[in-house]
Each structure stands twice: as C-alpha cells, then as structure tokens.
C-alpha positions in Angstrom: 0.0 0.0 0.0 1.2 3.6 -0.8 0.8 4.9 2.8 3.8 2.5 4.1 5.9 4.6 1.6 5.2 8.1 3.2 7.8 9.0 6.1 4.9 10.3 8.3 3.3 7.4 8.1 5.9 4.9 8.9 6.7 7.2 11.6 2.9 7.3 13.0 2.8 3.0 12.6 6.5 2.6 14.7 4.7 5.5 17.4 1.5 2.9 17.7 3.6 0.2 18.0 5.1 1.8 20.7 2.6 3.3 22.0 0.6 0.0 22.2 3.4 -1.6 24.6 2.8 1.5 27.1 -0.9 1.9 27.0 -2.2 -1.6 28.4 0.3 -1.3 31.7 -0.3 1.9 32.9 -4.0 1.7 31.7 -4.5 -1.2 34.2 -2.8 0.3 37.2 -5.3 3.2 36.3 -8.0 1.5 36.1 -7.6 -0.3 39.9 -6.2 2.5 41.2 -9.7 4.1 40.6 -7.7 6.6 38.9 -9.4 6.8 35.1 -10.2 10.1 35.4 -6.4 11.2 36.2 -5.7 10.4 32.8 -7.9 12.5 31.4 -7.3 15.8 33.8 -4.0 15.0 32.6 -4.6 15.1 29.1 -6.8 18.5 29.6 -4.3 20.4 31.6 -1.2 19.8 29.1 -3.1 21.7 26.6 -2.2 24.4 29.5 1.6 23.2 27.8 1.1 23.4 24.5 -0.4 26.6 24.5 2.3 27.9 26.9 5.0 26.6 24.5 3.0 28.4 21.2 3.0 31.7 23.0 6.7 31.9 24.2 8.3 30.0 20.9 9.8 26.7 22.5 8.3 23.6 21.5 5.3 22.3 23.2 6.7 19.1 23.8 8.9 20.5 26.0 6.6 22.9 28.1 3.8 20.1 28.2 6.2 17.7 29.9 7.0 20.6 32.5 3.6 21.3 32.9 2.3 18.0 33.2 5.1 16.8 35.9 4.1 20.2 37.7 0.5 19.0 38.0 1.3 15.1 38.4 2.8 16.2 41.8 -0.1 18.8 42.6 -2.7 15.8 41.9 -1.0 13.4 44.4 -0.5 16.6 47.7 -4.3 17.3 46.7 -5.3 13.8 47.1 -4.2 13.0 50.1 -5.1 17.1 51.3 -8.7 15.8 50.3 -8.2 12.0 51.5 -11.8 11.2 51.0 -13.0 13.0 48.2 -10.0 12.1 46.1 -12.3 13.1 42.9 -11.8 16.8 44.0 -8.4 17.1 43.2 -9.6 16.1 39.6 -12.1 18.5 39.4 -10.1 21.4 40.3 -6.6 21.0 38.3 -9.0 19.7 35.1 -10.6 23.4 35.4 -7.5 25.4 36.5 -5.9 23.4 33.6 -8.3 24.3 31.2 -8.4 27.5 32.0 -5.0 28.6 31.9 -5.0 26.9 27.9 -7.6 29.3 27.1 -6.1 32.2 28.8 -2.9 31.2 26.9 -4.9 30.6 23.7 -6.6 33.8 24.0 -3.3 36.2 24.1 -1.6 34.3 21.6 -1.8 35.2 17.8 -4.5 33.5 15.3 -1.7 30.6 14.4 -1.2 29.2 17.4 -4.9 28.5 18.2 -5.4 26.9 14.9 -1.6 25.0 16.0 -3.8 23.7 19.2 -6.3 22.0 17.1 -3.2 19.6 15.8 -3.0 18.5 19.6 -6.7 18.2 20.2 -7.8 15.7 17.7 -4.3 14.6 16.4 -2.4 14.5 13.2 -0.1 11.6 11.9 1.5 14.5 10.1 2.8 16.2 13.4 4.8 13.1 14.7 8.8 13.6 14.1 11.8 11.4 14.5 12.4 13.0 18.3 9.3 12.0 19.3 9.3 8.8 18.2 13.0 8.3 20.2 11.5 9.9 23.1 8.7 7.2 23.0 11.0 4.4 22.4 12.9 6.0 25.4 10.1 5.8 27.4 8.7 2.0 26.5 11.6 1.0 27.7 11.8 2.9 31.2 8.4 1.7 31.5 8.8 -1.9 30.7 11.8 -2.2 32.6 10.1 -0.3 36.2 7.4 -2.8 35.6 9.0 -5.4 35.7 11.4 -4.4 38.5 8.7 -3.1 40.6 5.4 -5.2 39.7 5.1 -6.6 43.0 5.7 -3.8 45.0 3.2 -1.6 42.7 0.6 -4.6 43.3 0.8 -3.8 46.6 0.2 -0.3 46.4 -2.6 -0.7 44.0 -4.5 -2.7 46.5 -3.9 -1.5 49.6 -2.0 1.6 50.6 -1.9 0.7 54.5 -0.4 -2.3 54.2 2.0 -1.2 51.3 3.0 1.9 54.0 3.5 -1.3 56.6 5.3 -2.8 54.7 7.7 -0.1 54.4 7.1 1.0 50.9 7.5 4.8 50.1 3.6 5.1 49.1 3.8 8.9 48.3 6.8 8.7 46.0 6.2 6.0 44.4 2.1 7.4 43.6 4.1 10.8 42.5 6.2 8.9 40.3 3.6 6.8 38.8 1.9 10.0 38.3 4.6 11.7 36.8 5.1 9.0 34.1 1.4 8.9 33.0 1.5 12.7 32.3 5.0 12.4 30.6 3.3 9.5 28.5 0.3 11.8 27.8 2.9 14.8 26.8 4.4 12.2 24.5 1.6 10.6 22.3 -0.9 13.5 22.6 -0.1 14.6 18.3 -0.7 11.3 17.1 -3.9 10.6 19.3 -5.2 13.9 20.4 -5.8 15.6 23.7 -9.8 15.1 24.0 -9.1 11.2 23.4 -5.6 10.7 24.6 -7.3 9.1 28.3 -9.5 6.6 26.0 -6.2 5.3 24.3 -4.6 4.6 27.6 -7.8 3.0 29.2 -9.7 1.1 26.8 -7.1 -1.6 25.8 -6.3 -2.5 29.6 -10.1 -2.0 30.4 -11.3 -4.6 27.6 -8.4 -7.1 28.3 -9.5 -7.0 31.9 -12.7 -9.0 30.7 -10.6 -11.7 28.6 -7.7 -12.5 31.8 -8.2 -13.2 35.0 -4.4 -12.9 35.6 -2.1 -9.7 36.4 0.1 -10.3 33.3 -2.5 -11.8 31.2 -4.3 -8.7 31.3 -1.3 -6.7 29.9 -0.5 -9.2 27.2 -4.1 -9.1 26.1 -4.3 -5.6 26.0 -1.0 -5.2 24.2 -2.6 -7.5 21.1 -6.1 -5.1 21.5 -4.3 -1.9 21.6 -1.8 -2.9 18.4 -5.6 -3.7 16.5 -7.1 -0.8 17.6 -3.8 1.6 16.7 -3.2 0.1 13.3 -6.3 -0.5 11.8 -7.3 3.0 13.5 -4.6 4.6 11.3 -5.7 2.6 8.4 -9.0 3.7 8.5 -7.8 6.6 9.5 -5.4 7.8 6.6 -8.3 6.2 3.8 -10.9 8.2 5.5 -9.3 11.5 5.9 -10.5 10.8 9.4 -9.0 12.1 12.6 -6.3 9.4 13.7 -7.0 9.6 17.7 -11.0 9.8 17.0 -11.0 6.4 15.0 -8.9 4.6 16.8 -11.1 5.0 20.1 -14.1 4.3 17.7 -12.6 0.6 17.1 -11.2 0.3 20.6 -15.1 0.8 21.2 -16.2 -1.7 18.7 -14.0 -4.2 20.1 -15.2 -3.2 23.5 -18.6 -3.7 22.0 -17.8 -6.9 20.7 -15.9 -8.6 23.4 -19.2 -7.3 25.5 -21.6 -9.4 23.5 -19.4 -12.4 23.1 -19.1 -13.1 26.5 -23.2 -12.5 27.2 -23.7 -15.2 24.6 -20.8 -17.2 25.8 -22.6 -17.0 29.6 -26.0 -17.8 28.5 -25.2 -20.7 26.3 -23.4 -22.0 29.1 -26.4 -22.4 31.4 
C-alpha cells in the first residue's frame, strides 16, 4: 500500500507500536487505582503546555512535559489534602488546567490557536523522529520499572496501609507513577489527540481485563487489543481522511462492543 511509503506514516505506525506496549500497563494500574479520570485531567491540563509553549516560541513538547510533571505532583498533595473526596483534586486541576489553555490561547496570535487543534484531535502529520526516540525511550523505562517493581506496585494498587507497613514509600512511588502517566500523555498526545488521549490509555487495559483473569495476562491481552485498535485506527484513518485519535477510540469501542456481547452469549449458552 502507498501509505507505508510516506515517512509520516511509517513514523505514526512505529509511534503505535510503541505506543501499544505502554498503553495496556499503565491503563491497568489506572484503572484499579480508581484513577481513570487522572488520565484525562492530565490530558486536559497539558493543553495548558502546549499553548504555553506556542506563546513563548519553544516547543510544546517540552513545556507540556514541564507542565504535566508540575501538575502530576499537585494531583497526588491534593489527594491525600482531600483524603476522602480524592475526585476533587480532579475537578479542580481539570478546570485550573483548562483554564489557563484558554487564557494562553486567548493572548496568543490567530496561528497558534489553529496550532492547538493539531493536539486536540491529532495529526499523523505532526509526529517527528524526536518524538518517536523519546517514546521508544520511554517504552523502555516503563517496561523495565514494571517489571522491577510489579510486585511492589501490586501492593500499592490494592492496599495503601499495608504497602506503607510494609515499608514501601507510598507517596513517592504514587508521585512517580503520576509523573510517568502525564510524561506518556505529553508524548503521544499529536498522534492521538488531547480530548481522546485518556481513551487510548484505558480502553485496551479495560477490555483485556474482561478476557484474563491474571495480572500479566491482562497486559499481554491488551498489548494485542491496543496494536488492533492503533493500526487499523490509522488505516482507516489515513483512507478516510478521518482524525487518527478519534478512530482509533471508535474501534477500541467496537472491540469493547464486541468482546461485551461475546461473553453475554458465551454466559448464557453455558447455562
């Protein structure tokens, strides 16, 4: 196929490669950390980068990792400030976040707010050799912390007292976790786009959690379901003319969809 001959293109199918090795492990600590929703505030707030890095002439990348690591730290104080009601730290930084990108947005000449619509939908177009090195840079930090530290992490996933008991360092290692969910947000947000970057991260863990019962199952899974849904999504995406991050949740969803409905059948026959 003519696509695999364009440069952006092979660049966009090694990023979802990569990016399909990341998604399904940090989705799944997300996702039973009852953390979903950081994802997104993430995702919200380093437009609050981007449009920082338009106005003063550096590259977004750059100010959106700053900004992201900024608030990854502010979510976990305001967390355990609001113990509890954990959701309000959410709420406020997703606001402040948003916020300060339209304040930004709104000083800032005519170019760099049609710039920001590149990072809120996504364009294969936008992804560069850097980027792709600094995502390969971060599979493997990933990978390798995960399997270093899976069992400690379990712990802290499940239980926080017992993970402090046990001597575990349950504020760092929350503030680091933190820290490399809004770097991989930073990261990945031109290919997929800000409004879905969250969706990306969640639905191949969240699908795969319905197929394995086990810890690394679950991954493995989702690694497969994420590679489907970011390679046919850019398929369908480049023949369409269709946003790349926008169709690629759309299949995650079918899949979702479909997985869903086999296992209702599967049950019912069963009985």
């Amino acid at each position: 196929m003519e696509m695999f001959f364009y440069g952006f293109m092979q660049r966009a199918f090694q990023a979802s490669f990569l990016i399909s090795l990341i998604a399904p492990i940090l989705g799944l600590f997300l996702i039973l950390r009852r953390q979903s929703l950081m994802a997104d505030t993430l995702s919200h707030v380093s437009l609050a980068g981007v449009a920082l890095g338009m106005l003063i002439g550096i590259n977004p990348t750059w100010t959106n990792i700053l900004v992201v690591i900024v608030v990854a730290v502010l979510l976990e104080v305001l967390r355990q400030i609001y113990h509890t009601y954990s959701e309000i730290s959410i709420a406020i930084l997703m606001s402040a976040g948003m916020a300060v990108a339209l304040v930004l947005m709104g000083i800032s000449d005519g170019g760099a707010t049609l710039s920001m619509t590149q990072f809120l939908f996504g364009s294969i177009v936008t992804i560069n050799e850097q980027q792709i090195w600094m995502l390969l840079f971060l599979m493997i930090i990933i990978v390798a912390l995960y399997i270093i530290f899976r069992k400690p992490m379990y712990i802290l996933t499940f239980d926080e007292d017992t993970a402090f008991t046990a001597g575990l360092p349950i504020r760092t290692m929350s503030i680091l976790f933190n820290i490399l969910t809004g770097i991989t947000i930073a990261i990945i947000m031109p290919i997929v786009g800000a409004l879905l970057v969250s969706a990306i991260i969640i639905l191949p863990a969240a699908i795969s959690l319905r197929l394995s019962k086990s810890f690394n199952g679950v991954i493995l899974i989702g690694i497969v379901i994420a590679l489907i849904g970011m390679l046919s999504g850019l398929v369908t995406s480049y023949e369409l003319g269709t946003p790349p991050g926008a169709t690629i949740t759309l299949i995650l969803m079918l899949v979702f969809a479909i997985t869903t409905l086999v296992k209702r059948i599967l049950r019912y026959t069963s009985i």
